[in-house]
C-alpha positions as CSV (number, residue, x, y, z in Angstrom):
1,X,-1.0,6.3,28.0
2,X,0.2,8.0,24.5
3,X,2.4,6.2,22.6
4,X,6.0,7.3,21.6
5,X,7.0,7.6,18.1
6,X,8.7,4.7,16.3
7,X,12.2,6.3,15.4
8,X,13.5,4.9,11.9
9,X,17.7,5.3,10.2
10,X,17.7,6.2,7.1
11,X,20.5,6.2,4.9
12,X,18.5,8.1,1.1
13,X,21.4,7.8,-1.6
14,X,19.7,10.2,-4.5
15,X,20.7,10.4,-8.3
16,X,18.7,12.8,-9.9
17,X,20.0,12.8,-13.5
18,X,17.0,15.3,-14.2
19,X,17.9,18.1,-11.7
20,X,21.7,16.7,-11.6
21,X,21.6,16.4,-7.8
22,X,23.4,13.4,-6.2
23,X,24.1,13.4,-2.2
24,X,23.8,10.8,0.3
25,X,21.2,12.1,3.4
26,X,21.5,10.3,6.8
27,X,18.1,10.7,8.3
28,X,16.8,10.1,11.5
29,X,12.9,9.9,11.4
30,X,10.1,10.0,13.8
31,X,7.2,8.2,12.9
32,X,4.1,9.3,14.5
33,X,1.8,6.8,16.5
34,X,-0.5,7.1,13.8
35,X,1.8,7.1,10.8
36,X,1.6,4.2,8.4
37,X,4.2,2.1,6.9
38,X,3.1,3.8,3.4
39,X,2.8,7.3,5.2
40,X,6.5,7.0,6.0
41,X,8.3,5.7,3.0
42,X,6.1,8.0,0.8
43,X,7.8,11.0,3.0
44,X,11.0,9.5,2.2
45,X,10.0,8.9,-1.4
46,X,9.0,13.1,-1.5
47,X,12.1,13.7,0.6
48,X,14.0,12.4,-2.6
49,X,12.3,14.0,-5.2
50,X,12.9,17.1,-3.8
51,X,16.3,16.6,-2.6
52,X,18.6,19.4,-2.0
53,X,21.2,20.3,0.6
54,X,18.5,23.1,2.8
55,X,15.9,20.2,2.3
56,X,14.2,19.1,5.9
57,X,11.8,16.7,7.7
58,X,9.7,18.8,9.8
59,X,7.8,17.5,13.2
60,X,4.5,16.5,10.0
61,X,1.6,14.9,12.0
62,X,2.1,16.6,15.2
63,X,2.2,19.7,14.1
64,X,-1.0,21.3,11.8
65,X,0.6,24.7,10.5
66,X,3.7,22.7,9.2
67,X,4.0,20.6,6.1
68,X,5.9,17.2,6.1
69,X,9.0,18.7,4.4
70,X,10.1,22.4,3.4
71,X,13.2,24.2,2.2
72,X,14.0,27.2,3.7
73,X,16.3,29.5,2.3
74,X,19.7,31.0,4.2
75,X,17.9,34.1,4.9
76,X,14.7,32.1,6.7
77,X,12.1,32.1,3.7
78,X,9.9,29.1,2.7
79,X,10.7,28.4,-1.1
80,X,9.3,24.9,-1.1
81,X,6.4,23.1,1.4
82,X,5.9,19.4,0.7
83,X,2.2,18.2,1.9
84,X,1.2,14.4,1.4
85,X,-2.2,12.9,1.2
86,X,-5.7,14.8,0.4
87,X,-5.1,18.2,2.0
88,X,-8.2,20.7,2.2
89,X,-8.5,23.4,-0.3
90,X,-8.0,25.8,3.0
91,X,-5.2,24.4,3.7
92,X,-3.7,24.7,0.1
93,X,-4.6,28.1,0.1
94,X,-2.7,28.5,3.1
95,X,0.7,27.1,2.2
96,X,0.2,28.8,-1.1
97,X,0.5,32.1,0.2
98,X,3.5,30.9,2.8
99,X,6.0,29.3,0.4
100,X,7.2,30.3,-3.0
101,X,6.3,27.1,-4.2
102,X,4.0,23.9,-2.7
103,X,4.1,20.5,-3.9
104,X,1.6,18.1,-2.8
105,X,2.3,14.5,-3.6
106,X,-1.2,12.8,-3.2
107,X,-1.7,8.8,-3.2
108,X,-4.5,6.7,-1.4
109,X,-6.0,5.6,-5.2
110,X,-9.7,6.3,-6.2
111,X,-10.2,8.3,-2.5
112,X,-7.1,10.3,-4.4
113,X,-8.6,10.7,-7.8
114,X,-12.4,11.9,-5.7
115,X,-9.7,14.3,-3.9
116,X,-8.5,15.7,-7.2
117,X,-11.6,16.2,-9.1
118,X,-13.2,18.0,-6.0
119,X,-10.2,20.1,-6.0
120,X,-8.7,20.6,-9.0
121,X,-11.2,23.9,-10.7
122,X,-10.0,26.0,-7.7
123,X,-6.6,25.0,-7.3
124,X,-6.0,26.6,-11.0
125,X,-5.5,29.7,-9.7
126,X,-2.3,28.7,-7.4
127,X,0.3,29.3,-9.7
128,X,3.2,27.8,-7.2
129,X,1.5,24.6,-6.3
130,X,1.9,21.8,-7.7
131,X,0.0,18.2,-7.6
132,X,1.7,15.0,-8.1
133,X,-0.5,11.4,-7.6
134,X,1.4,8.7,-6.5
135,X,-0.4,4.9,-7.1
136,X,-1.8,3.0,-4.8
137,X,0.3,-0.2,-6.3
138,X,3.8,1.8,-6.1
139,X,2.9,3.6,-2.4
140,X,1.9,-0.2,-0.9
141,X,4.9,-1.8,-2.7
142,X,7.4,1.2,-0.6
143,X,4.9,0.0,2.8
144,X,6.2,-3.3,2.5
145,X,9.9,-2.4,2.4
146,X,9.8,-0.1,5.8
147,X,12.1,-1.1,8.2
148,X,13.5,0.4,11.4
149,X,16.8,0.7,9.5
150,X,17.1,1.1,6.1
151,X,19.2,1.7,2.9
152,X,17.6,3.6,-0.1
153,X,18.8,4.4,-3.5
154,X,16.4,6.6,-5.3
155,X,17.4,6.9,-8.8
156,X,15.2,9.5,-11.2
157,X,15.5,10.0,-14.6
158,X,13.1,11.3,-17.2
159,X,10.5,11.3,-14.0
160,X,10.8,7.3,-13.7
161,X,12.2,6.3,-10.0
162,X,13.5,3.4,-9.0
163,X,13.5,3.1,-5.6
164,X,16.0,0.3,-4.0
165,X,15.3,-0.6,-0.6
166,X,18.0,-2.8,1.3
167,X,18.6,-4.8,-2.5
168,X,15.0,-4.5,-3.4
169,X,14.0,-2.8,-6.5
170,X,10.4,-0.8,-7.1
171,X,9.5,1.1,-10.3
172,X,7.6,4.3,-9.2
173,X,6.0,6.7,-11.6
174,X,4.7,9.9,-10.1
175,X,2.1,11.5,-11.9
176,X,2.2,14.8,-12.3
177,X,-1.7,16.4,-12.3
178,X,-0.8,20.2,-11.5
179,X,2.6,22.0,-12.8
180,X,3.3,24.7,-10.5
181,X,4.2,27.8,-13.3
């Protein structure tokens, strides 16, 4: 018997002093059977960064020609496609030539780094993508705050987040590999 999806409330407060963006977004997300903890809040963590108002959680895992997140425009057009993890350079190319501009946020430590350094040469050419690596310490400190129900307050400035989850405070620093031009 397949398993149903573990729905999660959300309640993302965002101050980006960077791109001066502040909202409050009331998501309701589906976690996928096989989604972990750190899969999850690492969605929510990318769904922050990239915070805007056309900004949306697509169906991810159960669907392979989707990304986890995009922004389409008013008109229909991709202008950003969020990916997280170790995509394949095929599938890179691919959302590179869909959306006017790709950000993959990749974590899972050394399995991460192995990722990037296979990758990295031929990626060069995709001037709209860009790679961020997220730390094995900050993505299992975010696991251990998911709840079925939660408050976050993601607060950016000068790339540094602090992410407060239901009172808890994490220090997260993204680093960036690949700026898209």
């Amino acid at each position: 018997m397949a398993q149903n999806a573990t729905i999660h409330k959300v309640e993302l407060s965002v101050a980006d002093m960077d791109r001066h963006y502040y909202d409050t977004h009331k998501l309701t997300v589906a976690k996928h059977p096989s989604e972990t903890d750190e899969r999850l809040m690492v969605r929510l963590l990318a769904f922050a960064l990239n915070a805007a108002a056309q900004l949306e959680m697509t169906k991810g895992l159960s669907t392979e020609d989707e990304p986890d997140i995009w922004q389409k425009s008013l008109s229909g057009e991709l202008e950003l496609w969020v990916a997280l993890g170790l995509p394949s350079e095929k599938v890179i190319r691919q959302s590179c030539s869909k959306s006017q501009k790709v950000t993959v946020y990749a974590y899972g430590g050394r399995q991460a780094e192995i990722w990037w350094d296979k990758i990295k040469g031929s990626s060069a050419r995709f001037d709209n993508l860009q790679v961020v690596n997220l730390t094995q310490e900050d993505t299992a400190g975010l696991a251990g705050q998911a709840s079925r129900s939660m408050r976050l307050q993601v607060n950016i400035q000068d790339g540094d987040v602090m992410v407060s989850v239901d009172g808890s405070i994490l220090y997260v620093s993204p680093r960036t590999w690949k700026v898209a031009a």
